[in-house]
VOBA-1610 file (N, C-alpha, C; in pm, whole numbers, padded with zeros to 5 digits, always signed):
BEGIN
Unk+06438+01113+07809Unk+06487+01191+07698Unk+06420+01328+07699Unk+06490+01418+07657Unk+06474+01542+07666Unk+06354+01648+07516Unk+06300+01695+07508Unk+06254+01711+07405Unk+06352+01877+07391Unk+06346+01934+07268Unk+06391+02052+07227Unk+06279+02094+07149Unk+06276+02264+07233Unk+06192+02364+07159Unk+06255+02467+07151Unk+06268+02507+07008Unk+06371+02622+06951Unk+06263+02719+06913Unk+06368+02874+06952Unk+06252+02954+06913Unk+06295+03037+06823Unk+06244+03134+06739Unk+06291+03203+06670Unk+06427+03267+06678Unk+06406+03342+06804Unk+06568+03378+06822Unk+06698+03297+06856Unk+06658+03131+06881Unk+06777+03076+06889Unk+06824+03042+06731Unk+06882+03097+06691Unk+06923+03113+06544Unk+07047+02982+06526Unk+07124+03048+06624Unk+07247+02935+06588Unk+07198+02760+06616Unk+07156+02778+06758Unk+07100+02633+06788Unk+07041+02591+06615Unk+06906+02648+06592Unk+06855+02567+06489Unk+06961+02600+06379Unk+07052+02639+06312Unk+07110+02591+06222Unk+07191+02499+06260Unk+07301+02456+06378Unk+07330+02337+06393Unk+07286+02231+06383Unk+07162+02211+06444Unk+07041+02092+06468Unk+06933+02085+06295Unk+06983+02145+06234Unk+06939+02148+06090Unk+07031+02069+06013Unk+07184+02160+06045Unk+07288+02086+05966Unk+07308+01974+06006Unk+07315+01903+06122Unk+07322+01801+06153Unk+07225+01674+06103Unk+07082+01713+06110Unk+07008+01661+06069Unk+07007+01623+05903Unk+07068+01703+05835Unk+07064+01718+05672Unk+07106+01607+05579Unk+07220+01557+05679Unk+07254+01421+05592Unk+07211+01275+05623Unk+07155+01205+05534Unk+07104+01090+05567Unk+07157+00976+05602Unk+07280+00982+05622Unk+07327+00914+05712Unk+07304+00941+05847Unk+07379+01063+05918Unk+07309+01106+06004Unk+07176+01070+06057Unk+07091+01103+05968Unk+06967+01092+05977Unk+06931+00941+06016Unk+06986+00835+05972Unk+06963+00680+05999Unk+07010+00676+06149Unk+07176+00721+06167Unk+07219+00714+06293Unk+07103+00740+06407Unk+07035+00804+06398Unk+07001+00879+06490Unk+06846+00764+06496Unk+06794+00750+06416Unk+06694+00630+06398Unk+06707+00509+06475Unk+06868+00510+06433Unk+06843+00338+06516Unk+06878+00329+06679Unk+06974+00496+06695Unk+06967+00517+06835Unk+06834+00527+06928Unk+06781+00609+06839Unk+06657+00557+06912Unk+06617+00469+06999Unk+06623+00339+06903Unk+06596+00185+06966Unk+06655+00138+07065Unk+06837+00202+07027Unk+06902+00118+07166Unk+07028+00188+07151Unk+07102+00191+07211Unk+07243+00187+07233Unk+07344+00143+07087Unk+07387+00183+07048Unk+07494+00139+06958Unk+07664+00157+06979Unk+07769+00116+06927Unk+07859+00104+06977Unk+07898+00190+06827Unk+08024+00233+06796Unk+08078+00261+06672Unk+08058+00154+06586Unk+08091+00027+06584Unk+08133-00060+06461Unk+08006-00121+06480Unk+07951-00109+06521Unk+07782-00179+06548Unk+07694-00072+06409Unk+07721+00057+06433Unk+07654+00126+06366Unk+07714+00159+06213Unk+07825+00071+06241Unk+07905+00075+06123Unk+07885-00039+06019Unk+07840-00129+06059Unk+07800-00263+06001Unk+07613-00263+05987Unk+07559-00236+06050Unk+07419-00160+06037Unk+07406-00098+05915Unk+07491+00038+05873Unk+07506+00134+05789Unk+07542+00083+05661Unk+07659-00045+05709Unk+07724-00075+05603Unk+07795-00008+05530Unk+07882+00069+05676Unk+07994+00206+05620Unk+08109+00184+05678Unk+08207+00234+05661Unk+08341+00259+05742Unk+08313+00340+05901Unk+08372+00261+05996Unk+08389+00249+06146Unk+08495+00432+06112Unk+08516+00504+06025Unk+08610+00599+06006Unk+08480+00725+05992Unk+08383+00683+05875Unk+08320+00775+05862Unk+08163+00796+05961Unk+08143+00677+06036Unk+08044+00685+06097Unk+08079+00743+06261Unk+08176+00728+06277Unk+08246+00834+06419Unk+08240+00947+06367Unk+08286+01035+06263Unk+08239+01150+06200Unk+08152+01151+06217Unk+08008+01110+06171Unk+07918+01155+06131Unk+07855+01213+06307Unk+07866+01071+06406Unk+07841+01093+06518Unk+07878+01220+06550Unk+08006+01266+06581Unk+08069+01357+06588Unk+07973+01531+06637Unk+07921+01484+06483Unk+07846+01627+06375Unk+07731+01574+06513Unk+07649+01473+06561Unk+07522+01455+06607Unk+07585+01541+06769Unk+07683+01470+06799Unk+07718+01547+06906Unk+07758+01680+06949Unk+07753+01721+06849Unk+07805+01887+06842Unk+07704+01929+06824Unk+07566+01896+06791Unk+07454+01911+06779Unk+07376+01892+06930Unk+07369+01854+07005Unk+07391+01766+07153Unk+07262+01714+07083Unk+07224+01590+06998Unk+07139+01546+06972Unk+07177+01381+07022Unk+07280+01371+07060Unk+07305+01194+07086Unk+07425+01241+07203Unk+07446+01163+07297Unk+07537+01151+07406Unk+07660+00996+07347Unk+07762+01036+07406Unk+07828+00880+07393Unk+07939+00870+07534Unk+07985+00750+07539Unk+08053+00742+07648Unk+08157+00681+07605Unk+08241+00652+07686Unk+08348+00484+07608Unk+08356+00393+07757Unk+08349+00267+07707Unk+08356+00142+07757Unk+08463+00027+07728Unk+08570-00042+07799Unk+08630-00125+07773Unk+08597-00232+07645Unk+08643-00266+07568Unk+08597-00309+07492Unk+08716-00467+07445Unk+08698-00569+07397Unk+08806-00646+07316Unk+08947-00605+07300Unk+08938-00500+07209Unk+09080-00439+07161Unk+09112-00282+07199Unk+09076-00227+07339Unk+09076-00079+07336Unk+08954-00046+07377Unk+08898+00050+07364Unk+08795+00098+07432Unk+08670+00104+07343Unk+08572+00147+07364Unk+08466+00132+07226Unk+08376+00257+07261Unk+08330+00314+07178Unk+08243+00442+07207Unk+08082+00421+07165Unk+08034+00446+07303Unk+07891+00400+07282Unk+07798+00532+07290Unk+07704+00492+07202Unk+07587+00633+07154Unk+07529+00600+07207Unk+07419+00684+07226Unk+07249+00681+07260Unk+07230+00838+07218Unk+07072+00828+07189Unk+07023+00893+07120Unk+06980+00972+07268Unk+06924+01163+07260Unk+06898+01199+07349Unk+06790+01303+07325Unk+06741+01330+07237Unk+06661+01397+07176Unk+06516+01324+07104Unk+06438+01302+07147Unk+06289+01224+07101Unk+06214+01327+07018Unk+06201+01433+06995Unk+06138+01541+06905Unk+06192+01692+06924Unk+06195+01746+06817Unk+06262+01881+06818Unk+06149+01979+06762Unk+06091+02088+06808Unk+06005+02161+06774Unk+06116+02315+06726Unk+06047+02321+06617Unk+06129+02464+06566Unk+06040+02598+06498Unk+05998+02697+06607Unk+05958+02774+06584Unk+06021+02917+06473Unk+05959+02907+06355Unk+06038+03000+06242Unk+06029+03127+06275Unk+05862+03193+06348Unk+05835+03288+06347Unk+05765+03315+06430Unk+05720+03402+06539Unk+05628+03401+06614Unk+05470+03462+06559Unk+05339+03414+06539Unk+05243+03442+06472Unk+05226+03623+06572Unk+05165+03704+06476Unk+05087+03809+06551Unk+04955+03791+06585
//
């Protein structure tokens, strides 16, 4: 896993990786990726949310490039699997003089 160090002038990066981070859902997602691999409805029953709003939320993590996913054959169709790809994010506000 990759670590991220943002620096002052990457402006846009850290407001994505802010907004993304902001909601606590999100914020769980990304917790339990950590641990392992999750599938959509895995993290949907975990959450104890709709398989509708937790692909959203992913979504937001991936546009963030804070989680990777793939898809895999699955039962009924294919299934989209996360992992987390980011282990710590350092965010520099300002550079000291």
């Amino acid at each position: 896993m990759k670590k991220i160090l943002l620096k002052s002038t990457d402006q846009d990066r850290i407001i994505a990786i802010t907004k993304a981070m902001s909601s606590p859902t999100r914020f769980k997602i990304l917790q339990l990726l950590a641990e392992e691999e999750y599938d959509i409805s895995k993290l949907a029953r975990a959450l104890d949310q709709t398989e509708a709003n937790i692909s959203a939320q992913v979504k937001h993590l991936e546009k963030a490039k804070l989680v990777e996913c793939r898809y895999e054959p699955g039962d009924h169709g294919v299934r989209k699997i996360c992992k987390a790809i980011v282990p710590e994010i350092h965010i520099e506000i300002f550079t000291p003089e």
